[in-house]
Phi, psi and omega in degrees: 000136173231136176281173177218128191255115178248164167333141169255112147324144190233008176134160144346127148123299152311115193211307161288118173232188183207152190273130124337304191211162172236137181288323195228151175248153208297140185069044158271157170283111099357090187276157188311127177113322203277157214261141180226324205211179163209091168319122191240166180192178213263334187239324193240189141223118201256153178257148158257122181264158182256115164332301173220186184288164184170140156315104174270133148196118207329091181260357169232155160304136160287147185092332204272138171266127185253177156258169200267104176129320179307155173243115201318297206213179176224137156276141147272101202297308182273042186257163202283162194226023199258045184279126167003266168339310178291317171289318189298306192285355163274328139347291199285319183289351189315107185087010179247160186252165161285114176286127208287306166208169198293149189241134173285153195241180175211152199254212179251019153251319167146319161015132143298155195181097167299083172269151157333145156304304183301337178274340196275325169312307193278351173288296198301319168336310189257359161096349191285152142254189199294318184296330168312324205285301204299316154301307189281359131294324155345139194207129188232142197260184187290272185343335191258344168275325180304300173331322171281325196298303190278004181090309174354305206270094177295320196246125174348148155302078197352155174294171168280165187261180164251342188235114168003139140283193172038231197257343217299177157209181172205127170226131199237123186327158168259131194295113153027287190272336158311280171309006149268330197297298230275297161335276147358281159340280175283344167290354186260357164284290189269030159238358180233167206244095185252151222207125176248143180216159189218159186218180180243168184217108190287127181240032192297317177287319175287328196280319172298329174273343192268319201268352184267346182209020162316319174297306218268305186306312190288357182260309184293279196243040156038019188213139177267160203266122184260173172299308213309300207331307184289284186307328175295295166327294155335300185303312193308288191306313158308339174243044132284352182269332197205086187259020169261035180265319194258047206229151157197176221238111178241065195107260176277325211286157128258135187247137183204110184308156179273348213211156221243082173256110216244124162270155153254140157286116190239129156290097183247176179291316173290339199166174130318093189243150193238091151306128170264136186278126173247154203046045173300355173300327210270328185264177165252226188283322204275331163327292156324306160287349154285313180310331178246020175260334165306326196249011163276330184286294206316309200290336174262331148323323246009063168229027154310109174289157175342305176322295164304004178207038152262130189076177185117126205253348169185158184275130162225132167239153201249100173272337187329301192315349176240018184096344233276150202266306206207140189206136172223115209292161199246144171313147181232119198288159352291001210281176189270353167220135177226164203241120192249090164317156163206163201280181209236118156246158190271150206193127210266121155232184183252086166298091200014064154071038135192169195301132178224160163272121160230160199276118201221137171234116123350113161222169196210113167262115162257136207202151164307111185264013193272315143354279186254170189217173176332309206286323178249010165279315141275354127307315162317308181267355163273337176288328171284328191289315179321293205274356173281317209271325173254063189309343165319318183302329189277013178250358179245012200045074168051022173245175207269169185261342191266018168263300190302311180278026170248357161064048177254000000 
């Protein structure tokens, strides 16, 4: 019998997507459940499952844009499955769960090289290791034969690159969530009046809470205590402080929420993706930091749903994590701010009038000036510098503790 596998909504709204990625390749066997494509649309990426077992075959191009409802592909349940390959790996997968995403291998230069599970099968099945694999993609051009031709070529052949040789170029659709990333971008050049302003952050406290009880938060919450956590806190307690920071702007209107949706910016293989934290006010560091490590997996995964990157009332993005010293990061609309993390050096500052080195990050809040105005753009990130720098304060929604017992 052959089914035919359509397009999946990808949300309200949506009617055009594109295959991303294809899983498996045509006139492959298909066992039931397993992931064959990755639907991309402008806001998500969806997996296509095969419904029962089969012979798969491929009616669409990666890249080519369909409609919601077209139909990608077809299994045929009854075509035969005893193609070598198809048996060793059904084999080889037999009583195993299926992994998600691909594990870096290392080869014997040292080199990184992600496969797949199903290729890491067919590598073991068959006895391969990675440099086999690696020698039989070797591809020898016209230039290695002349060079030979001349005597020229003295040395092995180079591993294969990751970066083009020659002259060559390549060129590949641009995915769905680009082309909306890329829109979206320049309407935030040219429709807002953005304004960057910056501070230092001493992380001397945080750094000290982190190496002092780092053992006990992963034996308690099976997870380790990151930086995001504390800025997101930190962010959540400020604009309770100052909320035309968590405000945006819809026509005539200002709109300024009761409640706290805090993005993360995940740097993913598809793109940039911003997962929402919801209510961050309500949670706490370690609350936070399981929510941004769930949707950080989700997001490299591609398996953020529509839902997870909907809304959200202001940003904190990390370029720090790329090296990055200094920036000034662009709004993500509607909303009206963003918070740009960066990386942390040790740096000679003057601690009541002498020199001392401390672990100091750069940060840069970018905000709608049409929105915000000096006064709570720079409050705001002096309430983050405050609350970083003295993390106690945020159990107290940002006030000092040595005022309270002094009833001031």
């Amino acid at each position: 019998m052959i089914i035919e596998i359509k397009i999946p909504s990808a949300g309200e709204s949506i009617t055009e997507v594109a295959i991303g990625n294809w899983l498996a390749e045509n006139g492959a066997w298909i066992e039931k459940d397993q992931e064959i494509a990755e639907v991309e649309s402008d806001k998500a990426t969806l997996p296509l499952i095969a419904p029962e077992s089969g012979k798969l075959s491929i009616l669409v191009k990666p890249g080519e844009k369909v409609q919601v409802g077209d139909v990608a592909c077809t299994l045929d349940t009854e075509g035969s499955a005893a193609a070598p390959v198809a048996v060793a790996v059904a084999a080889a997968s037999k009583g195993k769960e299926e992994t998600k995403s691909a594990a870096p291998v290392k080869n014997e230069q040292g080199t990184g090289i992600k496969v797949t599970p199903l290729a890491q099968r067919i590598m073991d099945v068959h006895q391969l290791d990675l440099n086999a694999i690696l020698q039989g993609l070797r591809k020898i051009t016209r230039q290695e034969v002349e060079m030979v031709v001349n005597n020229q070529l003295k040395t092995p052949l180079p591993a294969p690159s990751p970066v083009f040789s020659g002259r060559q170029t390549e060129r590949t659709p641009m995915s769905p969530l680009r082309r909306k990333l890329s829109k979206r971008l320049v309407s935030v050049k040219n429709e807002t009046a953005m304004l960057t302003t910056f501070n230092e952050l001493d992380m001397s406290a945080v750094m000290e809470m982190r190496r002092k009880y780092q053992a006990a938060f992963q034996e308690k919450h099976s997870l380790k205590l990151g930086l995001m956590s504390f800025f997101a806190k930190a962010c959540a307690e400020s604009l309770l402080l100052f909320p035309k920071v968590n405000s945006m702007i819809d026509g005539d209107d200002i709109i300024t929420p009761a409640f706290i949706d805090i993005a993360i910016a995940v740097q993913t293989d598809k793109g940039l993706m911003v997962p929402v934290i919801r209510n961050a006010q309500q949670q706490s560091i370690a609350g936070l930091e399981l929510a941004i490590n769930e949707l950080a997996q989700k997001a490299r995964a591609a398996r953020l749903s529509i839902e997870e990157m909907t809304g959200g009332t202001f940003t904190i993005t990390n370029g720090g994590v790329f090296g990055s010293m200094l920036s000034t990061p662009i709004l993500n609309p509607p909303q009206s701010a963003i918070l740009g993390m960066h990386n942390i050096v040790d740096r000679p500052v003057v601690i009541n009038g002498r020199i001392e080195i401390r672990p100091i990050m750069y940060v840069a809040l970018s905000y709608d000036h049409r929105m915000i105005d000096g006064r709570d753009s720079v409050g705001f990130l002096v309430k983050v510098k405050e609350l970083i720098e003295t993390p106690v304060k945020m159990v107290l929604e940002g006030a000092d503790p040595e005022k309270i017992l002094l009833d001031l």
